[in-house]
KEMI-824715 format. One record per residue (C-alpha): residue in three letters; x, y, z. Coordinates in nm, 4 decimals. Each point is the difference from the previous one (the first is absolute). Example, Ala and Ser with C-alpha at 12.3 -4.5 7.8 and 13.67 -1.06 7.14 Angstrom:
# KEMI-824715
<pt residuo="ALA" east="1.2300" north="-0.4500" up="0.7800"/>
<pt residuo="SER" east="0.1370" north="0.3440" up="-0.0660"/>
This chain:
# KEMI-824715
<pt residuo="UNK" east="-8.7838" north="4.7857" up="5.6786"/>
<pt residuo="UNK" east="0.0086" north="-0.3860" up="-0.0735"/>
<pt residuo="UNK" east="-0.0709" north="-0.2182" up="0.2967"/>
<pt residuo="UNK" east="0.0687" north="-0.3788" up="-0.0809"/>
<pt residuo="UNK" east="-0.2169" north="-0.2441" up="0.1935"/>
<pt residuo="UNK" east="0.1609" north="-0.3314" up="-0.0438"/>
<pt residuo="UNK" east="-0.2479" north="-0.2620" up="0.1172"/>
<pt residuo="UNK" east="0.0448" north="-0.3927" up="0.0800"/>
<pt residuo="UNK" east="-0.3086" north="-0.0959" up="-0.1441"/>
<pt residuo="UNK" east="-0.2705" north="0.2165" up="-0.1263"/>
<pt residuo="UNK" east="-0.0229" north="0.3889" up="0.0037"/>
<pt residuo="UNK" east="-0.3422" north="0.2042" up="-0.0831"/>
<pt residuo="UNK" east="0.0114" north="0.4139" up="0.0094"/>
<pt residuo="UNK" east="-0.3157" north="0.2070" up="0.0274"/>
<pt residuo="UNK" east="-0.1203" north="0.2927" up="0.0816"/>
<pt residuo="UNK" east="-0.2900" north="0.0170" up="0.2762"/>
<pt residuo="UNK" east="-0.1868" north="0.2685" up="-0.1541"/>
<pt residuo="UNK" east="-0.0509" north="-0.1913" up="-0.3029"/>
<pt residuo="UNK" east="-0.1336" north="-0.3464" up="0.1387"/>
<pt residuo="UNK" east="-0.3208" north="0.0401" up="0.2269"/>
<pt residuo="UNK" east="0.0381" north="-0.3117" up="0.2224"/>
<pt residuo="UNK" east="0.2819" north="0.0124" up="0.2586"/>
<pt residuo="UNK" east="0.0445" north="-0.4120" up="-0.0597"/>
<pt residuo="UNK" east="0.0735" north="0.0638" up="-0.3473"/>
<pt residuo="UNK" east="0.3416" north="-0.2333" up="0.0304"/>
<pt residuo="UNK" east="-0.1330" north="-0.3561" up="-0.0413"/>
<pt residuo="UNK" east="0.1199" north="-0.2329" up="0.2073"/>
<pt residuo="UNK" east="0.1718" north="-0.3194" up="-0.1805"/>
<pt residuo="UNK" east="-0.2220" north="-0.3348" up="0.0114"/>
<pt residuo="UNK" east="0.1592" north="-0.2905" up="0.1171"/>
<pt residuo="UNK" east="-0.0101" north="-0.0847" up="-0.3589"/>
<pt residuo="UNK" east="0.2327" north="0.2806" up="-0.1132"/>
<pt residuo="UNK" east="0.2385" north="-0.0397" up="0.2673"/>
<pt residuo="UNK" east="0.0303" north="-0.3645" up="-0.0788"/>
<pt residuo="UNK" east="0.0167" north="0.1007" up="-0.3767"/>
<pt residuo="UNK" east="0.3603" north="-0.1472" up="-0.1607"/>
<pt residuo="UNK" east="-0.0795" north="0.0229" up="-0.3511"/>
<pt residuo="UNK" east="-0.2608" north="0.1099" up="-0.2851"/>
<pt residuo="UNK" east="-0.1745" north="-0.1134" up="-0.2525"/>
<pt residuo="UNK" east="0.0147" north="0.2534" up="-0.2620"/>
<pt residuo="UNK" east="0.3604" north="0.0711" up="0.0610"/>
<pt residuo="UNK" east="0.1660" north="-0.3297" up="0.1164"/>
<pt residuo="UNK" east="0.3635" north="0.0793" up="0.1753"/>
<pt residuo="UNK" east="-0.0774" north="0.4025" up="0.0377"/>
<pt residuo="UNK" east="0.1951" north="0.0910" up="0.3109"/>
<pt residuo="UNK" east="-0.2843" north="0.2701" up="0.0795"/>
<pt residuo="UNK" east="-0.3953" north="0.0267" up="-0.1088"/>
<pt residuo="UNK" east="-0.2210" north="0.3020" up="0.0581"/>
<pt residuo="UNK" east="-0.3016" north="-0.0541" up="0.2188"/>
<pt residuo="UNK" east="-0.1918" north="0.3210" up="0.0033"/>
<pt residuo="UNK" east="0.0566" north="0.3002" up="-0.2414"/>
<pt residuo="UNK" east="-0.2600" north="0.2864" up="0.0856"/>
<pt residuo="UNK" east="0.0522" north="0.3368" up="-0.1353"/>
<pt residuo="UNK" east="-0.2018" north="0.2931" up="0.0919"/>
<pt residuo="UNK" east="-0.0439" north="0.3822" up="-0.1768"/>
<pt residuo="UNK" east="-0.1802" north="0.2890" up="0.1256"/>
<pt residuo="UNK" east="0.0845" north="0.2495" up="-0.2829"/>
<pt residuo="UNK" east="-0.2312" north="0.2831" up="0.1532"/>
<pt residuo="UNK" east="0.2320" north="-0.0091" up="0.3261"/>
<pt residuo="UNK" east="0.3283" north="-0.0696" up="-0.2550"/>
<pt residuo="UNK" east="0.0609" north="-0.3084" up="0.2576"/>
<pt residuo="UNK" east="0.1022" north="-0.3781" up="-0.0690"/>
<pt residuo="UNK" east="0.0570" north="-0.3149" up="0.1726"/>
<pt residuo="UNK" east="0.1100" north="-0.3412" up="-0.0496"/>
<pt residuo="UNK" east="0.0193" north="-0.3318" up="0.1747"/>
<pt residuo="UNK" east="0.2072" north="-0.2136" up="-0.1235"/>
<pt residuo="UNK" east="0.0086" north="-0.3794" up="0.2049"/>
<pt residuo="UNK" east="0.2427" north="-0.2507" up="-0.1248"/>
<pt residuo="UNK" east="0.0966" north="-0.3533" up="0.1730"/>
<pt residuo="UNK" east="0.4222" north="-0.0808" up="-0.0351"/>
<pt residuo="UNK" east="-0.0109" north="-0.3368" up="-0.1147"/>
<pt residuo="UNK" east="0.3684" north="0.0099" up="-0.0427"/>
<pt residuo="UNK" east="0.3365" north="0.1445" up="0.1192"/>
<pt residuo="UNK" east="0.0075" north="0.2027" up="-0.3339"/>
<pt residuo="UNK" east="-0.3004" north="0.0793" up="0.0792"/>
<pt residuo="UNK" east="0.0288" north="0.2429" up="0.2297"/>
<pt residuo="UNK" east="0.1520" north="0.2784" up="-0.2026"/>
<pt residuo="UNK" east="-0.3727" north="0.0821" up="-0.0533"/>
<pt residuo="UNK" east="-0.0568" north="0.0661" up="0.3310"/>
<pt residuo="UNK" east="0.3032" north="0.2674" up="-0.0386"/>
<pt residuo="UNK" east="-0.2161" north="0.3795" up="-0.0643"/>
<pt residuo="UNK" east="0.1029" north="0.3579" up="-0.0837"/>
<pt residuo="UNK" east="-0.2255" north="0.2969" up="0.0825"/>
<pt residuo="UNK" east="0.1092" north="0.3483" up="-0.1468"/>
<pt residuo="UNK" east="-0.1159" north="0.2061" up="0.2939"/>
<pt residuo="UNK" east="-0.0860" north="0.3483" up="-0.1675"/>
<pt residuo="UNK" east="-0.1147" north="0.2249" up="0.3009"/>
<pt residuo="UNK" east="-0.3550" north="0.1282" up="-0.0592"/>
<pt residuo="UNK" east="-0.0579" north="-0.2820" up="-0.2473"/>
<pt residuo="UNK" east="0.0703" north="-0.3197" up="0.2473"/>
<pt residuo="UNK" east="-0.1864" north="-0.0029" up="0.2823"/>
<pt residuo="UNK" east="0.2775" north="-0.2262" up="0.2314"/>
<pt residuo="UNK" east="-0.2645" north="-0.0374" up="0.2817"/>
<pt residuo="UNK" east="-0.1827" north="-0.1864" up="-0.2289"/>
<pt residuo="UNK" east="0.1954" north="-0.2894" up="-0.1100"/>
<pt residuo="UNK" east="-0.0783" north="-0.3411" up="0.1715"/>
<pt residuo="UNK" east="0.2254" north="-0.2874" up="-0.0537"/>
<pt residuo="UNK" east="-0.0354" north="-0.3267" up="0.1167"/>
<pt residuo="UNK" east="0.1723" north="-0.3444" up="-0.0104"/>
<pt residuo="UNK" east="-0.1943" north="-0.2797" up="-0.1051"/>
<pt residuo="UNK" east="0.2760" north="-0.2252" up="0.2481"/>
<pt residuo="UNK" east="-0.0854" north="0.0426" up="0.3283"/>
<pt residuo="UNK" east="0.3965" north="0.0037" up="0.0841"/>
<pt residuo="UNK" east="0.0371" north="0.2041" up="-0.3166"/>
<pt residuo="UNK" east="0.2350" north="0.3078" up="0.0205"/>
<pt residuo="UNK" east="-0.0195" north="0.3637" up="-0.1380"/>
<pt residuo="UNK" east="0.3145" north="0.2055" up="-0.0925"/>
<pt residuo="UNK" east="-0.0463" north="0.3566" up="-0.0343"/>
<pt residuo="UNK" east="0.3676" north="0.0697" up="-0.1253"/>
<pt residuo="UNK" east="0.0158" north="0.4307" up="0.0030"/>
<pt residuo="UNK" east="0.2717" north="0.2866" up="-0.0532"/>
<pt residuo="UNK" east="0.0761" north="0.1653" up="0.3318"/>
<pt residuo="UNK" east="-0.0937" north="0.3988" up="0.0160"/>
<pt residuo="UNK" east="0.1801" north="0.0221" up="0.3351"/>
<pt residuo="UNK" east="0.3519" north="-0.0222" up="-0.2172"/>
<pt residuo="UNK" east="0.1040" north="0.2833" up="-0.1823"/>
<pt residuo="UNK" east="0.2071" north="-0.1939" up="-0.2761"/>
<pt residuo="UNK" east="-0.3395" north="-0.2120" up="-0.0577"/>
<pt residuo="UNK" east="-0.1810" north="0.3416" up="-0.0453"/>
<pt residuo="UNK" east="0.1995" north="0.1586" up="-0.2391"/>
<pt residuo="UNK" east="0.0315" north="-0.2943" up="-0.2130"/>
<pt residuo="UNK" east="-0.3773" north="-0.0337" up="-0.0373"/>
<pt residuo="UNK" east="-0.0041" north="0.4311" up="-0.0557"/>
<pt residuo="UNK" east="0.2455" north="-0.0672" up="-0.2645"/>
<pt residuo="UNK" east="-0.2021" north="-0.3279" up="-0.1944"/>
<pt residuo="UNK" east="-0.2212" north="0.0561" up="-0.2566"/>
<pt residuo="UNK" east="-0.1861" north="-0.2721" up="0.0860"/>
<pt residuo="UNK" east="-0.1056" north="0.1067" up="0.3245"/>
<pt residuo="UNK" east="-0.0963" north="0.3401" up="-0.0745"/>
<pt residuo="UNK" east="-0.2722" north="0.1076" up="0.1915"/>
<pt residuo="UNK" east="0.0114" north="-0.2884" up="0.2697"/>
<pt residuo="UNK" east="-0.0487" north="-0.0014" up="0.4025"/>
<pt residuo="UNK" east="0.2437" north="-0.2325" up="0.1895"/>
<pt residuo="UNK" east="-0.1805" north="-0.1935" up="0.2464"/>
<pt residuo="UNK" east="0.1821" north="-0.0353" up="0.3222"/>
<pt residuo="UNK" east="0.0183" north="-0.3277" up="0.2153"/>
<pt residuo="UNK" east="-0.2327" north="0.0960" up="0.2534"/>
<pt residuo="UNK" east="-0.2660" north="0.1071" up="-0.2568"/>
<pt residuo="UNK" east="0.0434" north="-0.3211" up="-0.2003"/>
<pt residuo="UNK" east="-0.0588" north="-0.2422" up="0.3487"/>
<pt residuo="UNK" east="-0.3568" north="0.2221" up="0.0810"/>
<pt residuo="UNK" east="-0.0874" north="-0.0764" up="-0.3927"/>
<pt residuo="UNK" east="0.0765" north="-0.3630" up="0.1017"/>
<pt residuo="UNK" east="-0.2261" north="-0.0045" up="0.2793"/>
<pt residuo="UNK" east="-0.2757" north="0.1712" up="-0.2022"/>
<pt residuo="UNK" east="-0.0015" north="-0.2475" up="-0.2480"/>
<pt residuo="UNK" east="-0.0463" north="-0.2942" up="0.2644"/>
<pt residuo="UNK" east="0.4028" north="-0.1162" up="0.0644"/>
<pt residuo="UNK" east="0.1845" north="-0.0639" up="0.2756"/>
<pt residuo="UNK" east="0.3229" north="0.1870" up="-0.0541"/>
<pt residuo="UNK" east="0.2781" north="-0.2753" up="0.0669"/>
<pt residuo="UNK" east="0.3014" north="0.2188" up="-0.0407"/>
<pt residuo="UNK" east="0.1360" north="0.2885" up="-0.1749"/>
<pt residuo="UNK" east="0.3421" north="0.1729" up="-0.0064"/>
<pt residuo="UNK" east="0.2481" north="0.1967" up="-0.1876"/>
<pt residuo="UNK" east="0.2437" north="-0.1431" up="-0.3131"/>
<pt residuo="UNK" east="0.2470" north="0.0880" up="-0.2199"/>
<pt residuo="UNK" east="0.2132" north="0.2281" up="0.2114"/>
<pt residuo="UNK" east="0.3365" north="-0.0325" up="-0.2599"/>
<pt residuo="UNK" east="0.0359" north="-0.0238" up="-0.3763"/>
<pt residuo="UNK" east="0.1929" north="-0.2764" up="0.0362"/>
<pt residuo="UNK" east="-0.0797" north="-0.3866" up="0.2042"/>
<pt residuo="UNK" east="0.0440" north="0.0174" up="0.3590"/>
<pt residuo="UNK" east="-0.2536" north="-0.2600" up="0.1452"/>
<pt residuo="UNK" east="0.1450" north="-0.0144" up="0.3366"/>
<pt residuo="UNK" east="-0.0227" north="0.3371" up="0.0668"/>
<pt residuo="UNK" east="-0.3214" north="0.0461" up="-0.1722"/>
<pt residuo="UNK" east="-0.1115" north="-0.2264" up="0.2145"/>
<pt residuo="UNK" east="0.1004" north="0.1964" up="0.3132"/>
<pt residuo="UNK" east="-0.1813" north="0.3202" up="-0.1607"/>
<pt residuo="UNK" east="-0.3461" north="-0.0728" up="-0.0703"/>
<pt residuo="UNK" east="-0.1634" north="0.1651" up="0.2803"/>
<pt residuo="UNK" east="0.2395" north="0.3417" up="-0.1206"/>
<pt residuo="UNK" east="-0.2518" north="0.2293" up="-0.2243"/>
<pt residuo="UNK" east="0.2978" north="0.0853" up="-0.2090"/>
<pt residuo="UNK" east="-0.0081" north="-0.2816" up="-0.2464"/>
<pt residuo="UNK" east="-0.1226" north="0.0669" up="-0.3819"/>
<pt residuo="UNK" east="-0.3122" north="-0.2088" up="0.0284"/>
<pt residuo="UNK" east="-0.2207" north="-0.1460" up="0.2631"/>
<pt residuo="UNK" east="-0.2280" north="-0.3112" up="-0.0284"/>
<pt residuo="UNK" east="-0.2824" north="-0.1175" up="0.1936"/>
<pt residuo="UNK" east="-0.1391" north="-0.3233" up="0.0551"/>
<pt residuo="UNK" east="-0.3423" north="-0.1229" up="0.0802"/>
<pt residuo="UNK" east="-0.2014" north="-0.2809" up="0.0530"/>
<pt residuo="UNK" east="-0.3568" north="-0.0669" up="-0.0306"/>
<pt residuo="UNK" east="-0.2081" north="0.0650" up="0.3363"/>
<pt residuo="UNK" east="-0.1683" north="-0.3519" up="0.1471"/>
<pt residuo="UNK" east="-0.3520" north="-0.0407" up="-0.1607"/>
């Protein structure tokens, strides 16, 4: 199943298993968060900090971290993520994601198995053979594993066509086609 993580500033996905110290996730130096600009790259709206990947080929397991500082607006489409959750292969419980902003926000944006429509569509896609909806409540505990404060979370898209107003109204209503969860990360 794809789960988008849409970050404000910088995103970093690992698994626990893979990287021995729980403080693993660097913590940006005054001189990163002041950062505006690079040298190599003058005018790049985004640069990559830290890029650490990890393989354990006798347990079949990998890992990356992948730190990046949004130096611009465009910049943070890098901070946007997909993970192809293939059950028995992706270990959920193991993903960490932080936001280098300390007002930073995660999006978890997620298909809804509590509506039957939603269901059969995914049944019926090629592309999402084989997946496992994750449901709302699920998706908030994963967000307080990985160290956020969930800020909100509801239910959207509840018509094919635009009805904001009512939408609106709904959110707290499991019915809609997709739910999405907010969170924010926890005081340090």
């Amino acid at each position: 199943m794809t789960k988008r993580l849409l970050a404000a500033a910088a995103l970093a996905l690992l698994p626990t298993s893979l990287f021995a110290a729980d403080d693993f996730f660097k913590t940006a130096t005054p001189a990163e968060l002041a950062m505006k600009d690079v040298a190599i790259a003058p005018g790049a709206s985004a640069v990559i900090l830290d890029w650490v990947q990890h393989s354990d080929d006798a347990n079949q397991r990998s890992a990356e971290y992948v730190r990046i500082k949004v130096l611009k607006d465009e910049g943070k489409k890098y901070g946007d993520i997909s993970i192809t959750h293939v059950p028995l292969l992706t270990n959920l419980e193991k993903i960490k994601a932080r936001v280098t902003k300390p007002d930073g926000l995660v999006a978890v944006f997620e298909h809804n198995p509590l509506n039957p429509l939603t269901r059969r569509v995914v049944r019926s896609c090629a592309f999402d053979e084989g997946v496992e909806l994750i449901g709302r409540r699920e998706l908030e505990q994963l967000f307080r594993a990985a160290g956020l404060i969930v800020a909100d979370s509801e239910y959207l898209l509840f018509f094919p066509w635009r009805a904001d107003a009512l939408e609106r109204r709904l959110t707290r209503l499991p019915l809609g086609a997709q739910h999405v969860v907010t969170g924010r990360p926890c005081s340090r």
